[in-house]
C-alpha positions in Angstrom: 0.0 0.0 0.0 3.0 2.5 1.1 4.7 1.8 -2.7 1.5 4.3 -4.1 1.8 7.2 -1.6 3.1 10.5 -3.2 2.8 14.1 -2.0 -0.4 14.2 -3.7 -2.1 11.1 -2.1 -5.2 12.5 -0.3 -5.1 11.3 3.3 -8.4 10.0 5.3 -8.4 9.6 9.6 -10.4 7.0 11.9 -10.8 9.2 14.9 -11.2 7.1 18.0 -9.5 6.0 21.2 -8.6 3.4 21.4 -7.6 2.5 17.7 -5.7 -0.4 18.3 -8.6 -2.6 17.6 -10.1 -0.5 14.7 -10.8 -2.2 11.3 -12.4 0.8 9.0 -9.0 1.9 7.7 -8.4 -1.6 6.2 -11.7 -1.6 4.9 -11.5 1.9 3.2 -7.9 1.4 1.6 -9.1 -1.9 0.0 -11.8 0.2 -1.6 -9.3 3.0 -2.8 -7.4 0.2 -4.3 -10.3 -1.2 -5.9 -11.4 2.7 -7.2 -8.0 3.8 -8.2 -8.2 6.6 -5.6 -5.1 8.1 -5.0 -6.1 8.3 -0.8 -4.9 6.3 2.1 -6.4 5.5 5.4 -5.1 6.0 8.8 -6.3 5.4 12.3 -6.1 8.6 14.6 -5.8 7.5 18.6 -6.6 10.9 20.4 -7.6 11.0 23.9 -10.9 12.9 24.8 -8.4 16.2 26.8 -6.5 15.8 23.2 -9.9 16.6 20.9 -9.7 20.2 20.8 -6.3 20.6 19.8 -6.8 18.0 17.3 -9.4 19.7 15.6 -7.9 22.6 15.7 -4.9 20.9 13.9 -7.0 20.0 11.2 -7.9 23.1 9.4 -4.2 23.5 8.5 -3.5 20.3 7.3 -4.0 20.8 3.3 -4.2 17.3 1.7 -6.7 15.7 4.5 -9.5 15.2 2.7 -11.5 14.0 6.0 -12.2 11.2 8.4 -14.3 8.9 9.9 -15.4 9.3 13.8 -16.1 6.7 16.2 -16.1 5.7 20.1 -15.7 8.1 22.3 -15.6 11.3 20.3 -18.9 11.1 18.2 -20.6 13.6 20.1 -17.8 15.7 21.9 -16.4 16.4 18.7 -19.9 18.2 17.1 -18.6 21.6 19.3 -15.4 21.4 17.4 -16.5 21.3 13.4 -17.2 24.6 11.3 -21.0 23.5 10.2 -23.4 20.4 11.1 -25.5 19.2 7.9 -28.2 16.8 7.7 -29.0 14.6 10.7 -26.1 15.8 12.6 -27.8 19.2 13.4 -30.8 17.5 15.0 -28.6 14.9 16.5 -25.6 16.8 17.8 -23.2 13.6 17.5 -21.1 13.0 14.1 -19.1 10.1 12.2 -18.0 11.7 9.6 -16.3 15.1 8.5 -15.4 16.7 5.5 -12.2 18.9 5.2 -13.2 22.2 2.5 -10.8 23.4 1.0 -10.7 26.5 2.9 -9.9 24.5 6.0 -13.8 24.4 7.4 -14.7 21.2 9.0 -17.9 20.1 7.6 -19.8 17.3 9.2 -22.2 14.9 9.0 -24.1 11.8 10.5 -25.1 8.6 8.7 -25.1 6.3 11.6 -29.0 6.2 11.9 -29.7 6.3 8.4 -27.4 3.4 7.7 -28.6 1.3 10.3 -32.2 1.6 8.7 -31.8 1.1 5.6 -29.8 -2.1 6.5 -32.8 -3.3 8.3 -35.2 -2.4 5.3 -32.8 -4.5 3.0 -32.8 -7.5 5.4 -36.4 -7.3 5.7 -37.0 -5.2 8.8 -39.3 -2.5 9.1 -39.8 -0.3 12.1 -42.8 1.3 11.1 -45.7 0.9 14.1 -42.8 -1.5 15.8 -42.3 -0.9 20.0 -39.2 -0.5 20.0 -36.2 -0.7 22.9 -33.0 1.1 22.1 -30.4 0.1 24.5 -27.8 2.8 24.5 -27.6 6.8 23.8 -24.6 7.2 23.5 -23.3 9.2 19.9 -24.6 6.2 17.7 -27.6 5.5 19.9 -28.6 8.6 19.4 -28.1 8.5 15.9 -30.7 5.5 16.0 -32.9 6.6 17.9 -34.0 9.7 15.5 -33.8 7.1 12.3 -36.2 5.1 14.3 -38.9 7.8 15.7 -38.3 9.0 11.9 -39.5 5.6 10.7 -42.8 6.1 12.4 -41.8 3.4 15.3 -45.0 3.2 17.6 -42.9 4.0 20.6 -39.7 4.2 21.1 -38.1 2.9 24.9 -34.1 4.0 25.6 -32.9 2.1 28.2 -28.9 3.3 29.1 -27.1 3.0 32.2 -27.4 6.2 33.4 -30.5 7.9 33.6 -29.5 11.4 32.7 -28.2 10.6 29.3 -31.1 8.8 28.3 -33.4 11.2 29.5 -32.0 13.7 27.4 -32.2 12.0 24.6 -36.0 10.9 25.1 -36.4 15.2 25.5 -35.1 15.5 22.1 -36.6 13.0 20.1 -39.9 14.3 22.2 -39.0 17.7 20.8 -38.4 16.8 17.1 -40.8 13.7 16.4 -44.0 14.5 19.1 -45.9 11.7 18.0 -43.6 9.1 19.1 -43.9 8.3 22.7 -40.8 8.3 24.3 -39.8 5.9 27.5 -36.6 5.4 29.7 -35.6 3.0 31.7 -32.0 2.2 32.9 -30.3 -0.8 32.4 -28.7 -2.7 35.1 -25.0 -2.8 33.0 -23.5 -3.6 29.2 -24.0 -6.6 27.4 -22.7 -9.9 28.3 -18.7 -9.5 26.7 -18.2 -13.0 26.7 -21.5 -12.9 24.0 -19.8 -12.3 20.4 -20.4 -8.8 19.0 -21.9 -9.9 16.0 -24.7 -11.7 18.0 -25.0 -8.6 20.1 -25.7 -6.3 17.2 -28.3 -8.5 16.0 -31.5 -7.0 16.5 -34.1 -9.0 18.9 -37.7 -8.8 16.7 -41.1 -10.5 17.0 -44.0 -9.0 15.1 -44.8 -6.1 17.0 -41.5 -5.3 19.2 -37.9 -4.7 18.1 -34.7 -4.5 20.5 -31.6 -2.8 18.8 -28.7 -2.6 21.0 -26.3 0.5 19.9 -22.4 1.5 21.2 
């Protein structure tokens, strides 16, 4: 991958911490390959007291086309960007951000979009569905606008700690009225010794949906 790097390769980050355990820039370089695109992909570990200066950083830094956001900084990093479009306005958490070239930080939020047009595709719909989001956290938050959006009967946000969810239930409240909005508070995380992938599954019958979101 190094052998096509020049001074004009355009240069994409995966903002998290940690990034050891990351897997997006693989992913994204073995599309460039497969496109031609003359970009690489590089994982970004900066701590949450870093963020500011990082951002700040950013602006300056002329062939960064942009970068990814993940765990913990979806929604800290939302005060740091130059605009929030789409979802992210409403949201207030992002994943990804564009770099203009005038240095303005542009950003954006897909997460809850994504997630339903996955379920659509796999043959999921949420409309009139109770639903229980476990999480609200940046890309629980994300979900749970997608789903009061997709005209969910009700929407429940379970988190463990109260205040976070309860914010969330405010805003979606605010923004989709005719969605009634519970919280509870869950007793801890998932089982870790359960594999992800069976932990992102979502739980379904025919009226109820559970969608569990980190």
């Amino acid at each position: 991958m190094t052998a096509g790097i020049t001074g004009a390769t355009r240069v994409y980050l995966h903002l998290a911490h940690p990034s050891a355990h990351a897997r997006t820039p693989q992913v994204m370089n073995a599309e460039f390959a497969r496109r031609g695109v003359d970009a690489v992909a590089v994982s970004a570990d900066v701590a949450p007291a870093d963020l500011g200066g990082f951002a700040r950083g950013l602006r300056g830094w002329r062939n960064l086309a942009g970068l990814s956001v993940t765990m913990p900084h979806k929604e800290s990093l939302a005060a740091h960007v130059d605009e929030l479009i789409g979802a992210a306005a409403l949201i207030d958490a992002v994943n990804v951000v564009r770099r203009e070239s005038d240095g303005r930080l542009v950003a954006a939020n897909t997460d809850g979009q994504g997630f339903v047009i996955g379920l659509h595709k796999a043959g999921y719909k949420l409309s009139g569905r109770h639903v229980l989001l476990v999480g609200a956290g940046g890309a629980g938050r994300a979900v749970a606008f997608a789903v009061a959006g997709a005209a969910a009967a009700c929407l429940t946000i379970a988190n463990r700690t109260a205040a976070r969810a309860e914010r969330l239930a405010r805003d979606i409240a605010a923004s989709h009225p005719a969605v009634p909005v519970a919280v509870a508070v869950a007793a801890g995380p998932p089982d870790p010794g359960l594999p992800r992938a069976q932990r992102n599954r979502p739980v379904h019958d025919r009226e109820r949906f559970l969608v569990w979101a980190d």
